[in-house]
N, C-alpha and C positions, 0 to 999 in steps of 0.2 A: 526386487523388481526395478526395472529401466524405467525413468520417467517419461521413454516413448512409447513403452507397453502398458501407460493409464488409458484405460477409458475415454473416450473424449463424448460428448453431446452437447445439442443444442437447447436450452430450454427456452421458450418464451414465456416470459416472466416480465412483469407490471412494465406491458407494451412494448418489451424491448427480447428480443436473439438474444442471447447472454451464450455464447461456449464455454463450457466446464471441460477440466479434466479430473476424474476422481480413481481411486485407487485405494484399497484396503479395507481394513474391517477392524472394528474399535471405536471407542470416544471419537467423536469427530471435529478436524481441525478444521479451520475455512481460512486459507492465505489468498490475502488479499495484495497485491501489486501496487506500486505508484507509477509517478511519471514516466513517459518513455516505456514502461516495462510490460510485463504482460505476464502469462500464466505461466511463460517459459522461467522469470526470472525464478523460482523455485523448484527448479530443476536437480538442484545439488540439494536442497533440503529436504522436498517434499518425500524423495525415497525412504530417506534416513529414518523420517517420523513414521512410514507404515512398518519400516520394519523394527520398529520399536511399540506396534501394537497399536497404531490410527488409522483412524479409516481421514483421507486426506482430500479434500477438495478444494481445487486451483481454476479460480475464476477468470477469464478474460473479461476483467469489468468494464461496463458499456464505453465505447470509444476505443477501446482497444483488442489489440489481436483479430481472432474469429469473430468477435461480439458486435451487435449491429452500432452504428457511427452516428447517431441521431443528432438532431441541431440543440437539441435543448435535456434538462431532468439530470444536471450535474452536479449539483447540491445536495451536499452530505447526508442531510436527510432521507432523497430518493436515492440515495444510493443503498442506503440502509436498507430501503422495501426490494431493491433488486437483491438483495443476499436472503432478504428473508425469503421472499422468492424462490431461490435457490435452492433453501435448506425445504420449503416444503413442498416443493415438486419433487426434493431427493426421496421425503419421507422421513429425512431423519426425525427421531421424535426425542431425541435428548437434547441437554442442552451441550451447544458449541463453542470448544474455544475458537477465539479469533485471531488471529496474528495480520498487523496492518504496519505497510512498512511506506514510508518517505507519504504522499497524498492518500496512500490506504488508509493509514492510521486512522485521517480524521473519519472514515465511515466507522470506524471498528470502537471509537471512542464515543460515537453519538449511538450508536446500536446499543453499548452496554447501559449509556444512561438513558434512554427511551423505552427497552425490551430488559432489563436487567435478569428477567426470571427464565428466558431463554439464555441466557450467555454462563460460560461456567466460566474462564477467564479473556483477558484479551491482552494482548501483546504489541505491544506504543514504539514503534521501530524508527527513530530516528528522523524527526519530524517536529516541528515548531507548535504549539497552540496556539492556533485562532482564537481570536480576542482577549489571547493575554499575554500575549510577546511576539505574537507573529507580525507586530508592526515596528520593532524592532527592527525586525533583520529586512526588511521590505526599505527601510527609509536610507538615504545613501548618505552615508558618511564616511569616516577615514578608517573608523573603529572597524566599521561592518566591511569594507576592504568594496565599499560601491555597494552594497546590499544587493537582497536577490534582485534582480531586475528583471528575471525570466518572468514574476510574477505581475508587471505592468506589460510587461511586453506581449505574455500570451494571452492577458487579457484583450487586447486593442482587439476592433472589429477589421477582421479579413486580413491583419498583417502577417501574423506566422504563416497565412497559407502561403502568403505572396513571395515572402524571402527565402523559406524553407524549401519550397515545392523547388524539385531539381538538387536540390542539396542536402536532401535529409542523411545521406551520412556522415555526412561532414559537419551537420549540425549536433547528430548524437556521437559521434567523435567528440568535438569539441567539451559537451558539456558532460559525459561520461570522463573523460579526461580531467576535466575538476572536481569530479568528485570521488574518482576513484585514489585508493593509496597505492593498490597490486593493480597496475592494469593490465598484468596476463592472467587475472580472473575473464576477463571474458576475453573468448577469440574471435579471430577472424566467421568461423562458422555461426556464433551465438550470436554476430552484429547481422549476419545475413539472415537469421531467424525472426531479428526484431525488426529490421528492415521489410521482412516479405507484406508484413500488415502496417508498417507505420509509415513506409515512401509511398504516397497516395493523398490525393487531396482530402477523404476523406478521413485518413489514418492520420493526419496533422490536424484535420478539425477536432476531431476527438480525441487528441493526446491534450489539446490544450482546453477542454469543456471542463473539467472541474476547477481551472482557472479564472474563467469566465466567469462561475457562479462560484466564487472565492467569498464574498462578499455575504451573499446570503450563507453558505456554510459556518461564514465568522458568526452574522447574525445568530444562527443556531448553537452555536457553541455558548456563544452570550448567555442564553436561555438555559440551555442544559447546566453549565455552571451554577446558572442562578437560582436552579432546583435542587443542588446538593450535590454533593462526594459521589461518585463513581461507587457503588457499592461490591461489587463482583471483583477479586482477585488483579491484580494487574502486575504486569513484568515490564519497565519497560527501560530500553538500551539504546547508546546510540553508540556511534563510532567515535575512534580518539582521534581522528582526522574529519570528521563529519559535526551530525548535530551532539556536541558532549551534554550538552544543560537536556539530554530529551526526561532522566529520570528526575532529576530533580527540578526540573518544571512542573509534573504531573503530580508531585508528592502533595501538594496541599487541594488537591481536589479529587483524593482517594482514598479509601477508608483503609483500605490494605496492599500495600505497594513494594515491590523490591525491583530492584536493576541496579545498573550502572553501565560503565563506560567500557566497551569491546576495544584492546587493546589493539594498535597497529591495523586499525582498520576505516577506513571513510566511510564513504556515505552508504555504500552499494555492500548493506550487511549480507545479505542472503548470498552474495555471486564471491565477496573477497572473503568472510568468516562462515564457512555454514557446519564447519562440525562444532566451532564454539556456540554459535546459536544452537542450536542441535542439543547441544549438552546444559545450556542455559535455562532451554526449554523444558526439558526431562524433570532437572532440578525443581524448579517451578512446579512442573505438575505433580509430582513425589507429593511434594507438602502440601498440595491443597487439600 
């Protein structure tokens, strides 16, 4: 199956449009998108896993894509009630792996420690921990090459709309640009896809809202740490040109852990590597 012939709908779910695409039948998967990205970025994977026996659901999580661009509720935690949302307007009634890639992650990792008895595993894709290294790579020094500075920046009030607006492909150029290692993983066609919902005053408010509420999401991670190990299965990977420390950050706040580092690949796992994730993933689920 073409991941243009998934399904698509709208649900409203804890106050918010949320656009889904789903497709298949099986255990079911729920890929979750980061920044900049959207349902689309799972384009090359999402196929692969139905025809390997998933039933697959691809969120445009709030602020992005189809899904409504609200001012506020971008804190890990509400983000968590909009998936849970999701999964029980679908009806699913098992429980779901997660796969959460670059700012996905952090809903996919507070959903396993909040709801543990719904989650069968979750997948930590290349993304820093909140409150416990993510102020590392935040702070600027020589080591960190200027640290991320995207994340002062898109928190300020009203500036990304102001710089951005008129230039948003130039501005996902540039930072797709850093982070990609292949950048003929995405074409010309796939920058106009993410562009149709992201060039918009509204599509730049809501790329940068779970930046906004960064602070309270760290809070919450504080908390969840502070309750114990991650008890549900986890995989988690980063790139050899992106985030490498993503597994062995996560190793001492999980009871049962495996990954490592995706060779010849940065930041943008799912667009530059998606038959090694694909086969990463399988492997994973064989043995649980």
């Amino acid at each position: 199956m073409k991941f243009q012939e998934f399904e698509q709908h709208k649900l409203y779910v804890n106050n918010t449009r949320l656009h889904i695409r789903k497709a298949g039948t099986g255990p079911p998967i729920i890929l979750i998108h980061g920044w900049l990205g959207t349902s689309y970025t799972w384009r090359k994977v999402a196929p692969k896993l139905i025809k390997e026996g998933f039933m697959v659901v691809c969120p445009d999580m709030r602020g992005y894509g189809d899904s409504d661009k609200p001012e506020q509720g971008y804190d890990g935690l509400n983000l968590v009630e909009d998936l849970r949302g999701i999964i029980q307007q679908l009806d699913i009634k098992e429980k779901v792996h997660i796969i959460g890639w670059d700012m996905g992650a952090l809903p996919t990792y507070l959903f396993a420690s909040k709801y543990p008895e719904e989650v069968a595993s979750i997948t930590y894709l290349d993304e820093p921990l909140p409150s416990v290294n993510l102020h590392q790579f935040t702070t600027f020094t020589e080591e960190n090459h200027g640290g991320y500075w995207h994340f002062g920046f898109n928190s300020a009030i009203d500036l990304p709309e102001i710089l951005i607006s008129g230039n948003e492909r130039a501005f996902w150029n540039y930072l797709y640009g850093l982070m990609l290692y292949n950048p003929s993983a995405i074409s010309e066609e796939d920058k106009d896809e993410y562009m149709r919902t992201y060039a918009s005053k509204a599509g730049i408010r809501g790329s940068v809202g779970w930046y906004k509420d960064a602070l309270t999401t760290t809070e919450q991670f504080a908390v969840a740490i502070k309750n114990g190990k991650i008890i549900v299965p986890v995989l988690a990977l980063g790139g050899q040109y992106g985030s490498v420390y993503t597994h062995e950050q996560l190793k001492p706040y999980c009871e049962s852990i495996v990954g490592g580092i995706i060779p010849n690949c940065g930041h943008m796992i799912a667009e530059e590597r998606p038959e090694y994730l694909v086969t990463e993933l399988l492997k994973f689920y064989e043995e649980l």
